[in-house]
VMD Tcl script that builds the backbone (N, CA, C; Angstrom):
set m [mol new atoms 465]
animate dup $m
set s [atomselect $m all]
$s set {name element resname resid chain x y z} {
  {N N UNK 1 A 26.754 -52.288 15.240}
  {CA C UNK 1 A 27.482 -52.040 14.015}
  {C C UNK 1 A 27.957 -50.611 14.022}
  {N N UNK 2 A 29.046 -50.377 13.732}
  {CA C UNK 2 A 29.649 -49.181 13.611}
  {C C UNK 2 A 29.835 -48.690 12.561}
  {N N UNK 3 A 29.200 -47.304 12.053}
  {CA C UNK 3 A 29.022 -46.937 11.122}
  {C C UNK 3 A 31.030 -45.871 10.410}
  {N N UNK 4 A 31.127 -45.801 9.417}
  {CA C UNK 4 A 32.195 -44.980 8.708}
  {C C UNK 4 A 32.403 -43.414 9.467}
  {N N UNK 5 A 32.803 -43.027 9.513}
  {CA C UNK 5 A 32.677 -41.215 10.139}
  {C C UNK 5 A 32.362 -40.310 8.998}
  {N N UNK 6 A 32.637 -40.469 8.272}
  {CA C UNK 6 A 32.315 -39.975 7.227}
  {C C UNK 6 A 30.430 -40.242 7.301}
  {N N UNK 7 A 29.983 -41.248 7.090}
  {CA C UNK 7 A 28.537 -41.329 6.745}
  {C C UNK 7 A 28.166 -41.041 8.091}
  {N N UNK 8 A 28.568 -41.157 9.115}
  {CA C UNK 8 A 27.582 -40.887 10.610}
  {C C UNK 8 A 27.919 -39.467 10.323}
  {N N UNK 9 A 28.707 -38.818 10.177}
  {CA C UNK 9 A 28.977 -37.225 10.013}
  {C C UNK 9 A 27.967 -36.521 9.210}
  {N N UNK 10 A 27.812 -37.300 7.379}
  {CA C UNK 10 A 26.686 -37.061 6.448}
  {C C UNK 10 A 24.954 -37.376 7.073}
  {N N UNK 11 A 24.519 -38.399 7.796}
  {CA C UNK 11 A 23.472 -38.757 8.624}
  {C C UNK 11 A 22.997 -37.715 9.629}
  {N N UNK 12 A 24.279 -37.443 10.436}
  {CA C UNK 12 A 23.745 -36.055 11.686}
  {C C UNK 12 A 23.670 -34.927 10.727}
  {N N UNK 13 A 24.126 -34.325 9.713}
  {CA C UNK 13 A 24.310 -33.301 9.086}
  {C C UNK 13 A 22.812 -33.441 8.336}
  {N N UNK 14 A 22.354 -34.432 7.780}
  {CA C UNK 14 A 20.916 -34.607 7.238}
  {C C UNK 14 A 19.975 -33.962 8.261}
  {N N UNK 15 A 20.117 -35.112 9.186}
  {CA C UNK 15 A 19.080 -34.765 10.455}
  {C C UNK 15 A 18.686 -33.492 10.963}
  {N N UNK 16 A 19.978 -33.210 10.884}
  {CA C UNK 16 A 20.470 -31.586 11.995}
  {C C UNK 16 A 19.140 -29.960 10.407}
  {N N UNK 17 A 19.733 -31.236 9.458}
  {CA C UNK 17 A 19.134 -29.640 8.132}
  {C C UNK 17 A 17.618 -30.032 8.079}
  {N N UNK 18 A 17.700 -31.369 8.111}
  {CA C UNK 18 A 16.173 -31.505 7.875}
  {C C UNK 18 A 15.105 -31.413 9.180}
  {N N UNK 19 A 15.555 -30.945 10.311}
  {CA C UNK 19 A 14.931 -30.698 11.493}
  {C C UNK 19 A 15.144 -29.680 11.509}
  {N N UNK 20 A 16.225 -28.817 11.223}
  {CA C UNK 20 A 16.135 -27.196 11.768}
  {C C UNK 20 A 14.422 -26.706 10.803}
  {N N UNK 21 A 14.276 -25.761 12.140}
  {CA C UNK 21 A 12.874 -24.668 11.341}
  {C C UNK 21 A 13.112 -23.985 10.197}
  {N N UNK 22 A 12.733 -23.581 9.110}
  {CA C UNK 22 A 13.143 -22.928 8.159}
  {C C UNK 22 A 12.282 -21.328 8.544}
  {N N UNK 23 A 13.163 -20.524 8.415}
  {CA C UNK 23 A 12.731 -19.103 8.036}
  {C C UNK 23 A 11.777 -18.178 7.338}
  {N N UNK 24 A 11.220 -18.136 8.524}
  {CA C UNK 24 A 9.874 -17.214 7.442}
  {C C UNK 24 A 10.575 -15.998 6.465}
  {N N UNK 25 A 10.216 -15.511 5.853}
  {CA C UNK 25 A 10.269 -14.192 4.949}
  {C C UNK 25 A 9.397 -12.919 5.631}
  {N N UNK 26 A 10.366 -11.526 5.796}
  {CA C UNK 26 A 9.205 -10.833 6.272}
  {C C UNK 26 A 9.064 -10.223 5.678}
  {N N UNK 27 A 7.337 -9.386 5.893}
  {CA C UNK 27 A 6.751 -9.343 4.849}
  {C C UNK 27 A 6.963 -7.832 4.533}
  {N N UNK 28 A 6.592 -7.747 3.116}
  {CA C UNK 28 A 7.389 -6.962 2.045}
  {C C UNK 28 A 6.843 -5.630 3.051}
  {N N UNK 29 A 7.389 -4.550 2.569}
  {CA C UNK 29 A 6.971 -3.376 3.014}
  {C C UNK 29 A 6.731 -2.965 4.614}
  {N N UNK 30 A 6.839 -1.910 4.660}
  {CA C UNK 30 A 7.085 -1.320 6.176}
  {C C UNK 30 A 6.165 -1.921 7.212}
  {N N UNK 31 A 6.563 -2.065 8.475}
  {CA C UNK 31 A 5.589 -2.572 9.541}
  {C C UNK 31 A 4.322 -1.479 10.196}
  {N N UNK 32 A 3.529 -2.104 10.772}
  {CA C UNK 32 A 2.814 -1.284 11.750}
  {C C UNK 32 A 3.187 -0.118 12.511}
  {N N UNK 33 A 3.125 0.918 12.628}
  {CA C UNK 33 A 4.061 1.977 12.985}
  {C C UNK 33 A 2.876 3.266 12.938}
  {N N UNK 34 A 3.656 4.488 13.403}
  {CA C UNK 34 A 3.756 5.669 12.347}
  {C C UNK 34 A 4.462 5.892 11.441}
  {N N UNK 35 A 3.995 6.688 10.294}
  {CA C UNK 35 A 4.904 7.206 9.585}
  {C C UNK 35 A 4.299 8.720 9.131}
  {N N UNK 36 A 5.256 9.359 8.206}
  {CA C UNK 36 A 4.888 10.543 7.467}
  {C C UNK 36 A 4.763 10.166 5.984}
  {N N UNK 37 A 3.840 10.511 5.544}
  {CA C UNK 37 A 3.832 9.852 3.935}
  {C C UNK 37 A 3.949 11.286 3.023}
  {N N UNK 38 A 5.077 11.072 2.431}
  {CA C UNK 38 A 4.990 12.408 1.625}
  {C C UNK 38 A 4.618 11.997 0.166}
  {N N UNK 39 A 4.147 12.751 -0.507}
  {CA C UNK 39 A 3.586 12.634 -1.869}
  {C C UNK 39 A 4.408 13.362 -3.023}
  {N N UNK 40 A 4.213 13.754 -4.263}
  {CA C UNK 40 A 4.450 14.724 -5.138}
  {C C UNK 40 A 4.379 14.486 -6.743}
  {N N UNK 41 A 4.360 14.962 -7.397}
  {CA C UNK 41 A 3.210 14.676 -8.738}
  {C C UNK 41 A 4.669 15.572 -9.520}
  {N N UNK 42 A 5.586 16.360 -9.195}
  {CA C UNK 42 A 7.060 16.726 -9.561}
  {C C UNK 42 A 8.155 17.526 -8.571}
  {N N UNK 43 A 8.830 17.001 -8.617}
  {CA C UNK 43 A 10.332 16.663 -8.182}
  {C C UNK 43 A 10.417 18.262 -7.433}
  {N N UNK 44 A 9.563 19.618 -7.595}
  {CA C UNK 44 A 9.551 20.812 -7.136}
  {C C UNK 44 A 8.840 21.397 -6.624}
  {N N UNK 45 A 7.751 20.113 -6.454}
  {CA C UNK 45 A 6.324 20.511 -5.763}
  {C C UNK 45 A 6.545 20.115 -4.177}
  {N N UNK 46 A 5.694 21.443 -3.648}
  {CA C UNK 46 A 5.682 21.130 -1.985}
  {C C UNK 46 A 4.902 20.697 -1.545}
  {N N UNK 47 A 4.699 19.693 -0.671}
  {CA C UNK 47 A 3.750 18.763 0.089}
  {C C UNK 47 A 4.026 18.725 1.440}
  {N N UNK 48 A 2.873 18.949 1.837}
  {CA C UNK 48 A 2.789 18.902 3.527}
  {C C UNK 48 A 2.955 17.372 3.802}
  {N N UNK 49 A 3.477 16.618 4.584}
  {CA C UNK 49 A 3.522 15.611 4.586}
  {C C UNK 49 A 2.028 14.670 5.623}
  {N N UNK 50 A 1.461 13.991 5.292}
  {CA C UNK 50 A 0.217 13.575 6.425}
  {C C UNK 50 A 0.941 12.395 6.833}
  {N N UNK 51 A 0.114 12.379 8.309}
  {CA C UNK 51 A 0.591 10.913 8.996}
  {C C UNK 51 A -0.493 9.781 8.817}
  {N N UNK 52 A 0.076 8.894 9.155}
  {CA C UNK 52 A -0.273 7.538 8.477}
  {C C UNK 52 A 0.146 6.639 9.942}
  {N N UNK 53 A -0.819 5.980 10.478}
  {CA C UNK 53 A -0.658 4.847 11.246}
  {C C UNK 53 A -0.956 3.123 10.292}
  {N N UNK 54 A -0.299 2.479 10.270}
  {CA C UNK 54 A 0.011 1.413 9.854}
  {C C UNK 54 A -0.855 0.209 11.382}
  {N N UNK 55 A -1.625 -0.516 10.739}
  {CA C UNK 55 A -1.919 -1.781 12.321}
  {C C UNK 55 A -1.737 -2.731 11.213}
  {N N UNK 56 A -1.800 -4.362 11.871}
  {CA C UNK 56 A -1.779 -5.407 11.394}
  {C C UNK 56 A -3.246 -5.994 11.648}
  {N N UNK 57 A -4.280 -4.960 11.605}
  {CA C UNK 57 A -5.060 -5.781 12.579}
  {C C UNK 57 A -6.762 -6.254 11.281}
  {N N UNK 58 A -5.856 -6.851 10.190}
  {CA C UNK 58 A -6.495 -6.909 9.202}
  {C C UNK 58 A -6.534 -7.958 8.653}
  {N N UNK 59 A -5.644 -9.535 9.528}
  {CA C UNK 59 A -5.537 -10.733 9.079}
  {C C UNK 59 A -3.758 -10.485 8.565}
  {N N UNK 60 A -3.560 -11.993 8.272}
  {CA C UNK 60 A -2.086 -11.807 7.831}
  {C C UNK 60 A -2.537 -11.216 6.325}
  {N N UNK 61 A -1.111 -10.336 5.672}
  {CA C UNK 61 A -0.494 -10.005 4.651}
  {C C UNK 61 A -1.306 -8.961 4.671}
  {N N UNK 62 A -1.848 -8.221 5.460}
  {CA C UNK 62 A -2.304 -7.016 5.359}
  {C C UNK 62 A -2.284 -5.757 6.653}
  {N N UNK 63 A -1.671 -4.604 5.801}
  {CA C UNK 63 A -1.817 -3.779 6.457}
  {C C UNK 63 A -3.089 -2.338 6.374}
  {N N UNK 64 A -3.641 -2.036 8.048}
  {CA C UNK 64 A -4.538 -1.460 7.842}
  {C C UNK 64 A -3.568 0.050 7.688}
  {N N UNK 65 A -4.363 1.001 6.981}
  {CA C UNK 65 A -3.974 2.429 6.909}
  {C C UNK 65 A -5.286 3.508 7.788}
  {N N UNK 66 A -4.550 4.379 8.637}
  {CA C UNK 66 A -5.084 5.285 8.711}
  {C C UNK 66 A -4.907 6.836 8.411}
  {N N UNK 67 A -4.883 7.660 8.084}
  {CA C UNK 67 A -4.642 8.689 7.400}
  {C C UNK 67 A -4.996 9.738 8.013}
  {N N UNK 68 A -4.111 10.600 8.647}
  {CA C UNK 68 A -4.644 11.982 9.211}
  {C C UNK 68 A -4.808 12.878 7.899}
  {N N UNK 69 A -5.178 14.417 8.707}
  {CA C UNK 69 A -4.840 15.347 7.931}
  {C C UNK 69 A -6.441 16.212 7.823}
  {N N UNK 70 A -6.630 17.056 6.911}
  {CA C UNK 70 A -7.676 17.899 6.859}
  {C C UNK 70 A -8.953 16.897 6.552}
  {N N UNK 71 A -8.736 15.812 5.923}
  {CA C UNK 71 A -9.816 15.050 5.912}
  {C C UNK 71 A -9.374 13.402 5.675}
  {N N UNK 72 A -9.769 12.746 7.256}
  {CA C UNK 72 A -9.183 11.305 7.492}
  {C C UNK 72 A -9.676 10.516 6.569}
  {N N UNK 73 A -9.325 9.474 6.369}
  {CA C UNK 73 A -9.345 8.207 5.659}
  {C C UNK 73 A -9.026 7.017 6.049}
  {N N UNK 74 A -9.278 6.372 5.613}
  {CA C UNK 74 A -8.823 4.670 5.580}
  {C C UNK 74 A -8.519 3.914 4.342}
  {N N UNK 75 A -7.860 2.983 4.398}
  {CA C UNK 75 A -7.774 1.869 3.644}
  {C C UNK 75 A -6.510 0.313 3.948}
  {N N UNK 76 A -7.031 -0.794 3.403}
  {CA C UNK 76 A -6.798 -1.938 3.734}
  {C C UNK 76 A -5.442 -2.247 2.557}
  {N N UNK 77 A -3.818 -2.504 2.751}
  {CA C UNK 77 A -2.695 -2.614 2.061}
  {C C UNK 77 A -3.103 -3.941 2.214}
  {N N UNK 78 A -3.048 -4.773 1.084}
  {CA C UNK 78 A -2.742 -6.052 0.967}
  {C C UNK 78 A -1.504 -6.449 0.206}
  {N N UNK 79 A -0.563 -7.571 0.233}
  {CA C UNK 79 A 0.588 -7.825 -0.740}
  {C C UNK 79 A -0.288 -8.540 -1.863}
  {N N UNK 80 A 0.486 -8.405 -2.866}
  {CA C UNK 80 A 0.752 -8.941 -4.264}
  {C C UNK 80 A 2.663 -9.347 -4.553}
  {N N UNK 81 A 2.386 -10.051 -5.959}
  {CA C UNK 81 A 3.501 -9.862 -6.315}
  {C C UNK 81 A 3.691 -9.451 -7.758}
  {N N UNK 82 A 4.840 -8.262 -8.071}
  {CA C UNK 82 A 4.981 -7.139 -8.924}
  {C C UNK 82 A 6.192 -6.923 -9.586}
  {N N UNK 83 A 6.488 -8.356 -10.659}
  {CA C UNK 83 A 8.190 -8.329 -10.816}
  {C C UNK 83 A 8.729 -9.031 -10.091}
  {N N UNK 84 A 8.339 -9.954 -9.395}
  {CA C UNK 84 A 9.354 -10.757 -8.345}
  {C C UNK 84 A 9.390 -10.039 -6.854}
  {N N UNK 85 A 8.736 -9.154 -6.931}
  {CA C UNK 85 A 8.647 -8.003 -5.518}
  {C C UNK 85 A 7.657 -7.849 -4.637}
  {N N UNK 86 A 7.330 -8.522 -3.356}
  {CA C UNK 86 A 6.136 -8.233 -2.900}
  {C C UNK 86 A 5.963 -6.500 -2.645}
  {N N UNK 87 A 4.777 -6.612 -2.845}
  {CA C UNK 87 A 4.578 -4.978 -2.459}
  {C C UNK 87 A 3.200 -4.677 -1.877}
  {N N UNK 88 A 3.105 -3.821 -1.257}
  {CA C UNK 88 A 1.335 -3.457 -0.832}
  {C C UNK 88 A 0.623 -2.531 -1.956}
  {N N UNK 89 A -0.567 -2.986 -1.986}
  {CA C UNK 89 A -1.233 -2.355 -2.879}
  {C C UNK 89 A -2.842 -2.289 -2.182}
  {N N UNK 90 A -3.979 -1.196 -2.374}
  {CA C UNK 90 A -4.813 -0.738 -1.889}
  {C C UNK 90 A -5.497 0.543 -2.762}
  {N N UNK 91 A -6.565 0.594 -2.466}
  {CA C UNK 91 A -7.466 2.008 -2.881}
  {C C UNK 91 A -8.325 2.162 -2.043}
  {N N UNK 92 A -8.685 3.316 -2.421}
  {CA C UNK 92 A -9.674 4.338 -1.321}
  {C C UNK 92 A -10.340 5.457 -1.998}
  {N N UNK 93 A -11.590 5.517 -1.734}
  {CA C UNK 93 A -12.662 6.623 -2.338}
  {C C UNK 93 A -12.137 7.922 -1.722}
  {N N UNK 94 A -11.920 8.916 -3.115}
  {CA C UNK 94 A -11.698 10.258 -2.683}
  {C C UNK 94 A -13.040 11.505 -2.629}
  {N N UNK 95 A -12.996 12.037 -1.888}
  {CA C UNK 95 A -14.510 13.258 -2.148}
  {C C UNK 95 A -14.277 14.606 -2.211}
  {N N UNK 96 A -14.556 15.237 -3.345}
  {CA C UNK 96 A -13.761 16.329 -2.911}
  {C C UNK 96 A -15.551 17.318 -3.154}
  {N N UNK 97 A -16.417 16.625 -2.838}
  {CA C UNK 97 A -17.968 17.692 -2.549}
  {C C UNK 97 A -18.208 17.823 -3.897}
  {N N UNK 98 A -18.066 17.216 -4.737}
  {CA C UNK 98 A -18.077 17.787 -6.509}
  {C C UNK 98 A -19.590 17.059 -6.610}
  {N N UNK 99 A -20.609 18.049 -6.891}
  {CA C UNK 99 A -22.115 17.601 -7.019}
  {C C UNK 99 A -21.987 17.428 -8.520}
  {N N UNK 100 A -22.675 16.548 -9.301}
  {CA C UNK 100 A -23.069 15.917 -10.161}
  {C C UNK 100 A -24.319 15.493 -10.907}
  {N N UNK 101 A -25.155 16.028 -11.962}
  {CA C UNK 101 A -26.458 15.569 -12.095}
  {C C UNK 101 A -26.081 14.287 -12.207}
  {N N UNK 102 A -27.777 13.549 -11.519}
  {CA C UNK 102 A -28.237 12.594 -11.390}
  {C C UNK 102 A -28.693 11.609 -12.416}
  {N N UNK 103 A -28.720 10.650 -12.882}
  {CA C UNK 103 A -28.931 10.868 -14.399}
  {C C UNK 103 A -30.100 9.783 -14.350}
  {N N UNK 104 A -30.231 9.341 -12.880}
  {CA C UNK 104 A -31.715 8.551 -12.554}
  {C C UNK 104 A -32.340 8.936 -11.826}
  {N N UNK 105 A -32.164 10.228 -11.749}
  {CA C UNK 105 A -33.439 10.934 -11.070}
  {C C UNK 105 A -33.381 12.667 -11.849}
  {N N UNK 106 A -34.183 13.121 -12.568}
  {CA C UNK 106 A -33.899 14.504 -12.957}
  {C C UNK 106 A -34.253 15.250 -12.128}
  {N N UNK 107 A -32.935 16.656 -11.783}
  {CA C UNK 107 A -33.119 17.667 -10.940}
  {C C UNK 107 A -32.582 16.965 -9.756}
  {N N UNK 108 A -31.727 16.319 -9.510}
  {CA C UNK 108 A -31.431 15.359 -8.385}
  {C C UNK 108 A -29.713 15.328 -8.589}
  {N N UNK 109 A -28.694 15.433 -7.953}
  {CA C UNK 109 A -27.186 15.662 -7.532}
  {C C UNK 109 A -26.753 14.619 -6.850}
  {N N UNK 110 A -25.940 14.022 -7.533}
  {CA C UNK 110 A -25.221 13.025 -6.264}
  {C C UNK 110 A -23.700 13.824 -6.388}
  {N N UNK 111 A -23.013 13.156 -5.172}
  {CA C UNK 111 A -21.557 13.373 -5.108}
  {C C UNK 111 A -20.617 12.417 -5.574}
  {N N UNK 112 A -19.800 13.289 -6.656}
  {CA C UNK 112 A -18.284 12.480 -7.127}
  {C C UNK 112 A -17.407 12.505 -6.225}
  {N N UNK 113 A -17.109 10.464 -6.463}
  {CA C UNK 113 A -16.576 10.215 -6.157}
  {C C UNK 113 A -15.313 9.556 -7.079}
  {N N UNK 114 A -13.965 9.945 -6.433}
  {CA C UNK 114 A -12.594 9.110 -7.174}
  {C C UNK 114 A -12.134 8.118 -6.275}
  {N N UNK 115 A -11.547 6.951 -6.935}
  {CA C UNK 115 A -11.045 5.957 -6.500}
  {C C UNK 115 A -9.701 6.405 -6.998}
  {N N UNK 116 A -8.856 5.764 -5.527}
  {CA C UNK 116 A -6.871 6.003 -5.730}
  {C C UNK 116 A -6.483 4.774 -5.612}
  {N N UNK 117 A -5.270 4.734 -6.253}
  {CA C UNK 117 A -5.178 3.190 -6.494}
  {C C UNK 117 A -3.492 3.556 -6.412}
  {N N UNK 118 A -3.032 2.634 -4.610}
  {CA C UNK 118 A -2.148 2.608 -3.997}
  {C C UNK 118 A -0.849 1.714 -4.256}
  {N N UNK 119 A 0.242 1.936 -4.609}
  {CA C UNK 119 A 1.382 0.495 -4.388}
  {C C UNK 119 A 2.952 0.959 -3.448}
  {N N UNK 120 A 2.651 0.235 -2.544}
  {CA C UNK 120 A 4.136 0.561 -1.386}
  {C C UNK 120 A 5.115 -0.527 -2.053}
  {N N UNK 121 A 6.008 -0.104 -1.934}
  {CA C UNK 121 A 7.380 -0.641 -2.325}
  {C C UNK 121 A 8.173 -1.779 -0.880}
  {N N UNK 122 A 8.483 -2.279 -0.298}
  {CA C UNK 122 A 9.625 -2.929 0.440}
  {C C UNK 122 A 10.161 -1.944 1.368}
  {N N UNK 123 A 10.680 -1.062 0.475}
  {CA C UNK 123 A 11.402 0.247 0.776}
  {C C UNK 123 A 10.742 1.659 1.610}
  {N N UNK 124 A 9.770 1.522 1.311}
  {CA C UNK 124 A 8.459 2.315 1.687}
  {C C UNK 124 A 8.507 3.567 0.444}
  {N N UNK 125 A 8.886 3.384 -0.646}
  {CA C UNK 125 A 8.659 4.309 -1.649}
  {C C UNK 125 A 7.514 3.839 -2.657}
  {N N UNK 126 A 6.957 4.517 -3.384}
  {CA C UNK 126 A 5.809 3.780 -4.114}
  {C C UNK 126 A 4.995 5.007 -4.909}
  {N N UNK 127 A 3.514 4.931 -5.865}
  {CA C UNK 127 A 2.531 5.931 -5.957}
  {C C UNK 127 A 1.399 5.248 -5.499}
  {N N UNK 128 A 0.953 6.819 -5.876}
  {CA C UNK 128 A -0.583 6.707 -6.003}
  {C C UNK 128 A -1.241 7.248 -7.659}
  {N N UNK 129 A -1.854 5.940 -8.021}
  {CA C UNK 129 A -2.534 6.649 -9.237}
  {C C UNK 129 A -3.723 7.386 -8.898}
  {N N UNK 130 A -4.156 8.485 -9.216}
  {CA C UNK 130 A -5.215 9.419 -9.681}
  {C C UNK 130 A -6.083 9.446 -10.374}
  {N N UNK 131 A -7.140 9.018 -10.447}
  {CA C UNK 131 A -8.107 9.206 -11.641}
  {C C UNK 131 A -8.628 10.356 -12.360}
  {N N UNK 132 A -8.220 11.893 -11.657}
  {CA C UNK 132 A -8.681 12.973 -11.176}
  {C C UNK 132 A -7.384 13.462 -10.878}
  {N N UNK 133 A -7.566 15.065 -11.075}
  {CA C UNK 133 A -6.843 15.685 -10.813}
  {C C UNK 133 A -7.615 17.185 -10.181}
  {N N UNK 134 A -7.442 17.019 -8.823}
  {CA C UNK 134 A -7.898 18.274 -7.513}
  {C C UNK 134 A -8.278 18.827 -8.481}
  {N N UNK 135 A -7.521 19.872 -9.057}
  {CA C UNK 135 A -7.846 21.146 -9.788}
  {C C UNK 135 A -8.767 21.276 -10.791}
  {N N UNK 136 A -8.931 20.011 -11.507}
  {CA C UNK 136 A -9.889 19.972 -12.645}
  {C C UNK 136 A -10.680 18.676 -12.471}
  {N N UNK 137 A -11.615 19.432 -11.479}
  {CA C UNK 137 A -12.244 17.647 -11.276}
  {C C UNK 137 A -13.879 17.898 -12.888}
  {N N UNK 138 A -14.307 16.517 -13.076}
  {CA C UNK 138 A -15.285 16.617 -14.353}
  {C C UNK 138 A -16.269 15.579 -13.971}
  {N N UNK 139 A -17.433 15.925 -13.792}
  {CA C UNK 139 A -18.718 14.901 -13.533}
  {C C UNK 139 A -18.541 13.940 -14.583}
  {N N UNK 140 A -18.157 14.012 -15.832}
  {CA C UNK 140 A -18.108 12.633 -17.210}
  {C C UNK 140 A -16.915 11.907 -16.763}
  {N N UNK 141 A -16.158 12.628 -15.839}
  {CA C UNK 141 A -15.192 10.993 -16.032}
  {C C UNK 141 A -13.662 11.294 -16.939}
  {N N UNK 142 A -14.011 12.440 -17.886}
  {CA C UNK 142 A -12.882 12.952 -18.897}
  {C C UNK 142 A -11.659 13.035 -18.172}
  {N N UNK 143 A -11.755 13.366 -17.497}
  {CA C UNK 143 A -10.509 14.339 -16.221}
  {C C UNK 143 A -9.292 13.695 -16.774}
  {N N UNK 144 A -7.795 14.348 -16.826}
  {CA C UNK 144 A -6.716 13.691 -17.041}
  {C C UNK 144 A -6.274 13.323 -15.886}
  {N N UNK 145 A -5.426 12.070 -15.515}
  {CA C UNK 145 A -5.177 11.963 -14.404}
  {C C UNK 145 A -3.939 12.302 -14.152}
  {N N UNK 146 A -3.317 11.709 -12.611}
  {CA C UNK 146 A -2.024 11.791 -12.363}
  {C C UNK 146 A -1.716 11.032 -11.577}
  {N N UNK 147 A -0.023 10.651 -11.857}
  {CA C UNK 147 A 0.468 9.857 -10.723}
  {C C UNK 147 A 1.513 10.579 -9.847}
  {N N UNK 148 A 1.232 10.662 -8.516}
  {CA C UNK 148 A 2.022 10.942 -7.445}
  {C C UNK 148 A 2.667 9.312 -7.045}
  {N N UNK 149 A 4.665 10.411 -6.917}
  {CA C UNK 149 A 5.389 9.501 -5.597}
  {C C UNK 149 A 5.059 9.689 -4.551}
  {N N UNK 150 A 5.338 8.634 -4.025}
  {CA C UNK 150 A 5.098 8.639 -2.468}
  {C C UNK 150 A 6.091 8.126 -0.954}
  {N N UNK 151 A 6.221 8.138 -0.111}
  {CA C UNK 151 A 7.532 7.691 0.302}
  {C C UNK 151 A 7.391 7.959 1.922}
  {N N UNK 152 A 7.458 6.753 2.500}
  {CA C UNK 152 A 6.541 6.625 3.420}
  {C C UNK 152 A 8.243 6.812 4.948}
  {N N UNK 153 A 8.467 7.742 5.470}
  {CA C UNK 153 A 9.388 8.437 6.909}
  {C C UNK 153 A 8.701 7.605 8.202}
  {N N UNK 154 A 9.681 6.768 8.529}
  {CA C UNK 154 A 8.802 6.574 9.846}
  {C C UNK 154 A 8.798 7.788 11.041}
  {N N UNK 155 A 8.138 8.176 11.663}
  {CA C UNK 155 A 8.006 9.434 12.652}
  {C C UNK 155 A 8.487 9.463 13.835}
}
mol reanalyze $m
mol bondsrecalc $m
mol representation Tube
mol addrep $m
């Protein structure tokens, strides 16, 4: 039986869409790399920029961070979605040696610690929130914080 050209034309055209592979999406924000991550808290402030190695080696949708500079770091970028936008997001314990009474042991100091709380953009622009601010760090917790841009140069 011989089919119309028209419908054998509509039939291969089915076949042909419903067999092709469909396209992954890649994923939001910059790849595994180096980069330079610059920071700034206002538009006139100078920042040394630190480097930043990016791996994948953290499972899918995540990127690992490593962080040079006067004192290294780590932390694990995972995606979310933020507005319709995937983006990476992550935190990491900050130390800046700030001793603290103990308040379960008297006469006893532990060290403050701040948590930063990371979001990369697609673009590689993004912040970091602050809980703390360097200059006025406070054992209660009072501290005002801040948010730094951030904006991630590949190297």
């Amino acid at each position: 039986m011989r089919y119309p050209l028209p419908l054998a034309v509509m039939a291969a055209t089915g076949f042909v869409l419903g067999a092709a592979p469909t396209a992954q999406a890649e994923p939001a924000g910059p790849l595994p790399g180096i980069y330079q991550v610059f920071e700034q808290s206002t538009p006139t402030e100078k920042f040394t920029p630190t480097p930043w190695v990016l791996t994948a080696d953290c499972g899918p949708d995540c990127l690992r961070v490593f962080s040079g500079g006067e004192q290294p770091w780590g932390m694990d970028l995972h995606t979310r979605d933020e507005n319709g936008t995937q983006v990476w997001h992550g935190t990491h314990w900050v130390n800046f040696g700030l001793k603290c009474p103990d308040p379960q042991k008297a006469g006893k100091t532990h060290t403050k610690q701040f948590e930063a709380y990371w979001v990369i953009r697609p673009d590689g622009t993004g912040f970091v929130n602050l809980p703390f601010s360097p200059n006025n760090l406070d054992c209660d917790g009072g501290v005002e914080g801040q948010t730094r841009t951030v904006r991630l140069v590949p190297a």
